[in-house]
MITORVEX-308603 format. One record per residue (C-alpha): x, y, z; residue in three letters. Coordinates in steps of 0.5 Angstrom, whole numbers, padded with zeros to 4 digits, always signed. Example, Ala and Ser with C-alpha at 12.3 -4.5 7.8 and 13.67 -1.06 7.14 Angstrom:
BEGIN
+0025-0009+0016ALA+0027-0002+0014SER
//
This chain:
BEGIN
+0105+0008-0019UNK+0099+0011-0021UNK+0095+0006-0017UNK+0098+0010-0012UNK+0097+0017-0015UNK+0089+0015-0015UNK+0089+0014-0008UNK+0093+0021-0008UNK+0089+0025-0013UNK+0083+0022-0009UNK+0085+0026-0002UNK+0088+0031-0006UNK+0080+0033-0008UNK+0077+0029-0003UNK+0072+0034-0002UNK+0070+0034-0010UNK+0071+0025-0009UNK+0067+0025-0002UNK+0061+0030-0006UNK+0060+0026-0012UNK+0061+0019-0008UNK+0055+0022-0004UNK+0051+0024-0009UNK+0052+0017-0013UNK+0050+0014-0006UNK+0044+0019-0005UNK+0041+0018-0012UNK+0041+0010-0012UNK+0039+0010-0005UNK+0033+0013-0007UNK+0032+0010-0013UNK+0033+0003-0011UNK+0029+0004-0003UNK+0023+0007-0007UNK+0023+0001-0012UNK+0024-0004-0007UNK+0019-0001-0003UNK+0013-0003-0009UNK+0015-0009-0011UNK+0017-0011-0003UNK+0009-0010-0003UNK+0007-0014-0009UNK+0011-0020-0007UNK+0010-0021+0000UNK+0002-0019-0001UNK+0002-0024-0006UNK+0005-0030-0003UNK+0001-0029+0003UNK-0006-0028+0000UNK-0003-0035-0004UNK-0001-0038+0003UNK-0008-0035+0006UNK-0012-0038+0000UNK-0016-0031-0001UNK-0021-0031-0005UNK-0023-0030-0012UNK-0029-0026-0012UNK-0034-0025-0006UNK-0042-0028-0007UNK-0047-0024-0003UNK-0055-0025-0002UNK-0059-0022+0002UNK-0063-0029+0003UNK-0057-0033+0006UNK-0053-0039+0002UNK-0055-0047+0003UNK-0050-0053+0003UNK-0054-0054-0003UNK-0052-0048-0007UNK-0045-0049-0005UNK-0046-0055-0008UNK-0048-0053-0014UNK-0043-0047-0015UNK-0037-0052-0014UNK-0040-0056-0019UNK-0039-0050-0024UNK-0033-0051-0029UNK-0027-0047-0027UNK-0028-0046-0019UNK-0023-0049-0017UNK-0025-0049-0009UNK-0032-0045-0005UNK-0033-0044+0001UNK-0040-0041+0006UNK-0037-0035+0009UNK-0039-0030+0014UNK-0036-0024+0018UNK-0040-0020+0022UNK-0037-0014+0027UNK-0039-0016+0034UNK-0037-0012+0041UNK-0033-0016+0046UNK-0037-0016+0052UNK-0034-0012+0059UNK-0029-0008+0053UNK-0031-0001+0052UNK-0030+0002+0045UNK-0027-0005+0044UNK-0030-0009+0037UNK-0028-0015+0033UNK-0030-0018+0026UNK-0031-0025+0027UNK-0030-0030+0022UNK-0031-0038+0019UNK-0031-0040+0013UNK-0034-0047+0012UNK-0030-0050+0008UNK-0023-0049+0010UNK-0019-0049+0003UNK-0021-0042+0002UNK-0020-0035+0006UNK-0015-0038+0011UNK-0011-0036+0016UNK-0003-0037+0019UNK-0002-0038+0025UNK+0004-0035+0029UNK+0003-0039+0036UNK-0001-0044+0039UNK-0006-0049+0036UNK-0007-0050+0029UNK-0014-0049+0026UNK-0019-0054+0027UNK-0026-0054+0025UNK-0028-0058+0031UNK-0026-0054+0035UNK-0028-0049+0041UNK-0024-0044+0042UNK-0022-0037+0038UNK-0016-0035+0034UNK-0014-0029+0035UNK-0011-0024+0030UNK-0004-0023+0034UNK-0004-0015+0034UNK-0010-0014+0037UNK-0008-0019+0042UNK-0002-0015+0043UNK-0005-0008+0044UNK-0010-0010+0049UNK-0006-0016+0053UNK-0010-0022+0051UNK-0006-0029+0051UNK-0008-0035+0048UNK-0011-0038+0054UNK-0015-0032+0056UNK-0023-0033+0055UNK-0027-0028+0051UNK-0033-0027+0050UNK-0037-0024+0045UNK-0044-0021+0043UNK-0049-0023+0038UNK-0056-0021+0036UNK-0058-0023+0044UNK-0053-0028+0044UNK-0046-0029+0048UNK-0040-0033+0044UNK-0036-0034+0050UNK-0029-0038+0048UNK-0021-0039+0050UNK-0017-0036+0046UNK-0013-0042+0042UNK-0008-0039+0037UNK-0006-0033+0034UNK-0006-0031+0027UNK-0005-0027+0021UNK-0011-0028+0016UNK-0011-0025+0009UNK-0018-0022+0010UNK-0016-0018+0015UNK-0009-0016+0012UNK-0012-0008+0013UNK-0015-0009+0019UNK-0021-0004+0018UNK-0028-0004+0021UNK-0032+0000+0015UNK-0030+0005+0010UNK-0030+0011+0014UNK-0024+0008+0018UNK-0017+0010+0015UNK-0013+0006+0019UNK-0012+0001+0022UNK-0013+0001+0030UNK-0012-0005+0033UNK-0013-0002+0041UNK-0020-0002+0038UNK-0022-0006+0033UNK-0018-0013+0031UNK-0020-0020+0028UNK-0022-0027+0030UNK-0024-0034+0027UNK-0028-0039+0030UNK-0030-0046+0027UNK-0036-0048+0023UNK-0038-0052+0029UNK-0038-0048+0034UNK-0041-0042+0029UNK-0048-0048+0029UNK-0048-0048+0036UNK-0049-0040+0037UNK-0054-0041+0030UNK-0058-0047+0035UNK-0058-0042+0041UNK-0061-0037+0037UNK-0066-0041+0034UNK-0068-0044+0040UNK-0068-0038+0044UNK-0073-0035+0038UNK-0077-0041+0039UNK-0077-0040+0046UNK-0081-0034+0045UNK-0085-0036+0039UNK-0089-0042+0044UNK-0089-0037+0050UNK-0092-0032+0046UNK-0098-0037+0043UNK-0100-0041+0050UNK-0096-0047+0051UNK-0095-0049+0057UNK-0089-0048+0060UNK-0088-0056+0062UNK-0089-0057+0055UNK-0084-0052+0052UNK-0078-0055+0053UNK-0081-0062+0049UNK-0083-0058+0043UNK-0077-0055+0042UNK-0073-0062+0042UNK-0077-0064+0037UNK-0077-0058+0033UNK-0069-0059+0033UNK-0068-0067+0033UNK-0067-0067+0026UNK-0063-0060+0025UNK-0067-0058+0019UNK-0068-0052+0024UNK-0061-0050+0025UNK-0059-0051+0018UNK-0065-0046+0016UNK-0062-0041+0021UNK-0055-0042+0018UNK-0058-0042+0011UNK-0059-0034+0014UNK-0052-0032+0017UNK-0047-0035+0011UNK-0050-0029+0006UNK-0044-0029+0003UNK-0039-0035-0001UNK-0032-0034-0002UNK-0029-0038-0009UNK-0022-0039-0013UNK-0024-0038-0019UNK-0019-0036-0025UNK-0026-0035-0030UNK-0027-0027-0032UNK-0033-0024-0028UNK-0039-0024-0034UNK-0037-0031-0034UNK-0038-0033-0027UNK-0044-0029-0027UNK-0047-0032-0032UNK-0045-0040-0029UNK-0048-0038-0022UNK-0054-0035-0025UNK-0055-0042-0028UNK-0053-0046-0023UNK-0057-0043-0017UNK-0063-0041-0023UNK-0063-0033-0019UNK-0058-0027-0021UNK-0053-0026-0014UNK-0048-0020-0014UNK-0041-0023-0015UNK-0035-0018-0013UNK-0029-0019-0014UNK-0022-0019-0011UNK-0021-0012-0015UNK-0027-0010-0011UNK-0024-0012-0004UNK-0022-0007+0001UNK-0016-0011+0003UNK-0014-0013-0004UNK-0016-0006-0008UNK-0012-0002-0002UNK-0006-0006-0003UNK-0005-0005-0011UNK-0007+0001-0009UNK+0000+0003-0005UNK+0004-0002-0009UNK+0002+0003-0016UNK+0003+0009-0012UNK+0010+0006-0010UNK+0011+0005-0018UNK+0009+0012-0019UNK+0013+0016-0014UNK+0019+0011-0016UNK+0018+0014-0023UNK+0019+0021-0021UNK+0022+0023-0014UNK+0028+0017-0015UNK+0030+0018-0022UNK+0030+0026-0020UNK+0035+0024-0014UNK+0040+0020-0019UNK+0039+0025-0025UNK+0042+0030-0020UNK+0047+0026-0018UNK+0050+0024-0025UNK+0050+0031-0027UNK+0054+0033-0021UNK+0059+0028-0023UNK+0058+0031-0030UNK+0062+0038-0028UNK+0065+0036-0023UNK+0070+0032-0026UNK+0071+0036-0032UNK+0073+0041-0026UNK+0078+0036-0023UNK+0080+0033-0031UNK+0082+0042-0033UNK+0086+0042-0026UNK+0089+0035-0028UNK+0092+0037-0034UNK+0099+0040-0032UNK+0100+0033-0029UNK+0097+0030-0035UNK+0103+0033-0039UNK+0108+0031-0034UNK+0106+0024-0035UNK+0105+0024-0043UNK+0113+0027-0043UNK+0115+0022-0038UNK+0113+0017-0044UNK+0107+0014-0042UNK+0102+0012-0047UNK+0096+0016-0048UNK+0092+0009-0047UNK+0095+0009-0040UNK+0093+0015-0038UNK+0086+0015-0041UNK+0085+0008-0037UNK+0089+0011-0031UNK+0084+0017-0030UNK+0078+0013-0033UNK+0078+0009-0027UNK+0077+0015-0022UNK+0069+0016-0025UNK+0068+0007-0024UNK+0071+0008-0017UNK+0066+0012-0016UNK+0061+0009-0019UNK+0063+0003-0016UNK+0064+0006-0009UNK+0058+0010-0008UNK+0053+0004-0012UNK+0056+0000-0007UNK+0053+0005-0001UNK+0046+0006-0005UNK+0044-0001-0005UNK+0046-0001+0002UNK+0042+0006+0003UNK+0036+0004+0000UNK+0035-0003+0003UNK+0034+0002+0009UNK+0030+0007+0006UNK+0025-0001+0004UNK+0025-0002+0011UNK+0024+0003+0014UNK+0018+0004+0010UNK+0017-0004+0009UNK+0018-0007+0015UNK+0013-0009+0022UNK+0015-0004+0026UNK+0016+0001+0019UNK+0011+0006+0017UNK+0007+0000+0012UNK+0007-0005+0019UNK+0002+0000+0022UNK-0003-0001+0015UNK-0001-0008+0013UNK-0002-0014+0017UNK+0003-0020+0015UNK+0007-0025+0018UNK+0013-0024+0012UNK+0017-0018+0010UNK+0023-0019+0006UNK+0025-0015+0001UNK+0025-0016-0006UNK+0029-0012-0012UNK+0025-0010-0019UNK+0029-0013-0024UNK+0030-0007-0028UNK+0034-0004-0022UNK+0040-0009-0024UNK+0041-0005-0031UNK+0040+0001-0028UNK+0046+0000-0023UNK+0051-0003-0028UNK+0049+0003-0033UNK+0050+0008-0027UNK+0056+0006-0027UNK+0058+0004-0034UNK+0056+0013-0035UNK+0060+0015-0030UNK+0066+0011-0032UNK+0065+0014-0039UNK+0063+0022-0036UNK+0071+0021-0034UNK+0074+0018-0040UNK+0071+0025-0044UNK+0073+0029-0039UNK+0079+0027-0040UNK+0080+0024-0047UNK+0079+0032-0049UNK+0086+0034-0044UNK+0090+0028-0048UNK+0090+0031-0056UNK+0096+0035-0058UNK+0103+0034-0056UNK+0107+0033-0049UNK+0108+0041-0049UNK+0102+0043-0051UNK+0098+0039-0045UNK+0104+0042-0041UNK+0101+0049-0042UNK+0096+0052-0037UNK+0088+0051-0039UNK+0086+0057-0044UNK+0079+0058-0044UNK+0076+0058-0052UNK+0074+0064-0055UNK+0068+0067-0054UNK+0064+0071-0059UNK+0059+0078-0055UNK+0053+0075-0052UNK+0048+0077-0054UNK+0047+0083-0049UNK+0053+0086-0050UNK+0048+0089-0056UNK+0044+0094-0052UNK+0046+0100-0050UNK+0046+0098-0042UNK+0051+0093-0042UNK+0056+0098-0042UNK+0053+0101-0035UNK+0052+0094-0032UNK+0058+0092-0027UNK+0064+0088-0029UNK+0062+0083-0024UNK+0055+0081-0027UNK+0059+0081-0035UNK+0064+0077-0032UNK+0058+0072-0030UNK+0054+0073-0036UNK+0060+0071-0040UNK+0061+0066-0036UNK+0056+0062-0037UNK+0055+0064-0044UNK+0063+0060-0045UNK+0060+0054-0041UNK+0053+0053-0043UNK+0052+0046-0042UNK+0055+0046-0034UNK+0051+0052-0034UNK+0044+0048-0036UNK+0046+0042-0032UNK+0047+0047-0026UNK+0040+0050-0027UNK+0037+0043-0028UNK+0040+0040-0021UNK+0038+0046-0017UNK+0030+0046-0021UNK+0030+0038-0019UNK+0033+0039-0013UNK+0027+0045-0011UNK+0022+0040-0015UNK+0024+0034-0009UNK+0024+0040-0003UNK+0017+0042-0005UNK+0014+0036-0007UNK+0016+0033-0001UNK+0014+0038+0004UNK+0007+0040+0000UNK+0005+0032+0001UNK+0005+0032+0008UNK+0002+0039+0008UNK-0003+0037+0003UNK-0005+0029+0007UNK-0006+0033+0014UNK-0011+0039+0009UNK-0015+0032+0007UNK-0014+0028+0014UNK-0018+0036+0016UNK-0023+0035+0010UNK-0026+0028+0012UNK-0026+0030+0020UNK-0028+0036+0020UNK-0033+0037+0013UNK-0034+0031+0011UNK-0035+0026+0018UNK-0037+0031+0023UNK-0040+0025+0028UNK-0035+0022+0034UNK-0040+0015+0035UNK-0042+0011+0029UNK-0048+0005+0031UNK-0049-0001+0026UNK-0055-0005+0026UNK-0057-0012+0024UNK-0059-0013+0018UNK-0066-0016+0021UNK-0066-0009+0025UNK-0074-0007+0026UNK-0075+0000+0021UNK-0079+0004+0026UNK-0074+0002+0032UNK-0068+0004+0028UNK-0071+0011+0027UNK-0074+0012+0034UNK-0067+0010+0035UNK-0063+0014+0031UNK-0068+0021+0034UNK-0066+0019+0040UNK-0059+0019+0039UNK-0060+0026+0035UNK-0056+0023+0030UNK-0057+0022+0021UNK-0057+0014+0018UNK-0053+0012+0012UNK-0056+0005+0009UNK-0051+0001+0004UNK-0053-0004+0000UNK-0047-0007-0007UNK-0050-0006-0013UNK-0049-0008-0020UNK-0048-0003-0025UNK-0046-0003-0032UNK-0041-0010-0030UNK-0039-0006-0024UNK-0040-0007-0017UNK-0041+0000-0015UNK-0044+0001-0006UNK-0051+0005-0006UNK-0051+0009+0000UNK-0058+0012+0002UNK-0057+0019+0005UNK-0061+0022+0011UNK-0056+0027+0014UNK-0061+0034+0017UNK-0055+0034+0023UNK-0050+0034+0016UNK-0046+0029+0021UNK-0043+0026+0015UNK-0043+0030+0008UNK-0043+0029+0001UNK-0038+0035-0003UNK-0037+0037-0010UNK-0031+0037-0014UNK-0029+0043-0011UNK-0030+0040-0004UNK-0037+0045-0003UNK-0042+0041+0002UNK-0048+0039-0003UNK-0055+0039+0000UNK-0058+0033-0003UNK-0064+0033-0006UNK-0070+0027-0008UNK-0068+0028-0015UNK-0064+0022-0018UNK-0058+0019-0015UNK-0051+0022-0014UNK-0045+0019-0017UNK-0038+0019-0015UNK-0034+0023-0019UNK-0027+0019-0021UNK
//
């Protein structure tokens, strides 16, 4: 029977049930999609890194690394794998605008990839493995051949595979690139035989030049060059001076490993480790962020929610309480009724948790997905979604609060007799408001003395509605104002801090003099970048000429800073 009249009381106030049911289910949704959304960011980040070998920490020198060296920095205790490493920006040959970092690593134990489809990774092999959203966005397929430049020498290939790499899972070209666009710019690997053939060209061409230069006869050029290379001391030289950089697995803290690299290689070399690392920085970033907005705007969602369910059932219980009596004179047990009108807040609680998990698996995937708003700035194979533990508590509390929000709104109608829950609700009885003291309350108008009085008689609803209503501003304004505030920052870094359109890069080996003959014929301003260490820290160092102001430095209150030769400046966070 009263199975029955909870179906019937439902549609009897099914505007109020639907309400509250909506609130539960926006309130968890958010709570549960906003949270899903952070740690979904560190579990499929990290099991890619783990799948993809990334590295530990990055080594840089300026005068290359040699096979020997890598000997000895795997030979440190606690490396546990090393490789030689080398990625380089290079443009694709008959492409405008179009570029690619290409890649190899040596050893094949560290900064891997995935492949999607075609060839698995072979270090022997001739051919490129294409990162598969750059292929996508620019028609490649695997089979293709592509041509890249290098320094005045062409690496021409076919593409063998497509991959994923967990080095390039933000796929930018430099700093100054927000975001990933992969209509301009992508990623490619290529093994370490086919990077020595490139290295042996170069040299040889270098070579080349340098008898032409001094006499020798061209009928004696080609002999010489053989000899020179027949023992491949000369390639490896030449390689020695393109892997700048060894990527390593290490769980040693960063003083440590300084200290056992500079021992093992008798020379002080700039360590940097992941944190440093754009790609792994970004993506502990976002999922911080994630935990930031998950412990604001989602618990505002669920407050509200709850305190909707709050007034509304004490409403519902006061306009229960004729039928109430009915039943307690009809002899049912006050137990009963408690169980019967209690289980009206855990069929909300129950329906409208169901629903907010299924809403906040679609808030995570929109957001959390290949084709969702993180599939334009992460690159990974796998996106499923993962649940923080703490979220299975906070559903079972939810819904524990809401069944115990019905039982006191109910518990309250059921003291006294059958004839006393019969009679119509009387409010308590209220002492003068504090207002009703002045002279002008008697002028005010009996509409607002009622409303005063009011809300005077039912202060804790009236707190909780302003509470709801202040929650419910702070989610408007707060949503609207970080999107006005991103496209003010979107502004600021385009129009006052990058004011160019075209960015050059030179080679490292590049003649000072041509660079700034160059640089004043294209009428542009030069940056120079450098990793540094300071105070433990790897920190970039960035010497500044900017006459044109074509990219700006600002002060904390985002005025442009003339820069003078007087000291350094240092970044302000």
């Amino acid at each position: 029977m009263l199975t029955r009249k909870l179906f019937r009381t439902a549609w009897s106030y099914k505007a109020q049930f639907i309400s509250m049911i909506l609130m539960i289910t926006l309130g968890m949704g958010m709570f549960l999609g906003f949270n899903m959304e952070w740690k979904t960011i560190e579990v499929d980040t990290f099991k890619f890194f783990e799948e993809t070998n990334y590295a530990d920490y990055r080594l840089y020198s300026e005068k290359g690394f040699t096979a020997d060296d890598l000997d000895k920095i795997e030979g440190i205790e606690g490396v546990d794998a090393a490789t030689r490493y080398l990625s380089v920006n290079l443009d694709i040959k008959g492409e405008k605008n179009k570029s690619l970092a290409l890649d190899v690593s040596e050893n094949y134990t560290v900064s891997t990839f995935t492949v999607m489809d075609g060839e698995a990774y072979d270090e022997n092999g001739d051919g490129f493995w294409l990162s598969d959203k750059f292929a996508a966005a620019n028609d490649y397929k695997i089979g293709d051949s592509l041509t890249l430049e290098f320094q005045g020498v062409e690496i021409s290939g076919k593409i063998v595979g497509l991959i994923k790499a967990g080095e390039h899972m933000i796929c930018v070209a430099d700093k100054n690139q927000m975001m990933p666009d992969y209509n301009t710019f992508g990623y490619a690997y290529i093994s370490p035989k086919k990077l020595r053939s490139v290295a042996e060209e170069k040299a040889k061409g270098n070579a080349r030049e340098e008898l032409e230069k001094s006499g020798v006869p061209a009928e004696m050029i080609d002999d010489s060059i053989n000899e020179l290379f027949k023992n491949g001391d000369m390639v490896d030289k030449a390689l020695n001076q393109v892997y700048a950089q060894v990527n390593l697995i290490s769980d040693l803290e960063k003083s440590d490993l300084e200290e056992r690299v500079k021992d093992a290689l008798g020379r002080t070399i700039m360590v940097s480790p992941k944190d440093d690392h754009v790609v792994y920085k970004e993506s502990q970033g976002e999922a911080e962020e994630g935990k930031t907005m998950g412990s604001v705007l989602p618990v505002l969602f669920l407050l509200i929610a709850v305190l909707t369910m709050v007034t509304t059932m004490h409403r519902i219980a006061t306009k229960e309480k004729t039928q109430i009596g009915t039943l307690k004179a009809l002899g049912f047990k006050n137990r009963r009724i408690l169980r019967h009108y209690t289980s009206y807040g855990l069929f909300i609680g129950l329906v409208g948790t169901g629903l907010g998990v299924a809403l906040g698996y679609v808030v995570c995937k929109l957001i959390m997905s290949e084709n969702g708003m993180m599939g334009t700035y992460f690159d990974m194979p796998d996106w499923s979604a993962a649940i923080p533990a703490f979220c299975y508590p906070v559903m079972g509390g939810t819904i524990l609060l809401l069944t115990l929000i019905s039982f006191l709104s109910v518990r309250q109608q059921l003291k006294g007799t059958a004839a006393d829950a019969l009679r119509p609700y009387t409010p308590k009885k209220m002492r003068k408001v504090f207002l009703e003291r002045f002279r002008f309350w008697d002028k005010m108008h009996f509409g607002t003395k009622w409303n005063i009085r009011d809300l005077s008689r039912h202060k804790s609803r009236s707190a909780m509605t302003l509470f709801g209503i202040i929650g419910c501003m702070v989610l408007m304004v707060g949503g609207l104002g970080m999107r006005d505030t991103m496209s003010g920052f979107l502004d600021l870094l385009d129009n006052d801090i990058s004011n160019y359109t075209t960015k050059v890069n030179l080679a490292d080996n590049a003649d000072l003099e041509q660079s700034k003959a160059l640089c004043k014929e294209l009428d542009g301003d030069w940056e120079s970048l450098s990793g540094i260490s300071f105070e433990g820290d790897t920190v970039s160092l960035d010497i500044v000429r900017n006459p044109n102001n074509l990219f700006n430095v600002i002060d904390e209150d985002n005025n442009r800073i003339d820069l003078s030769d007087e000291g350094v400046y240092l970044c302000l966070r």
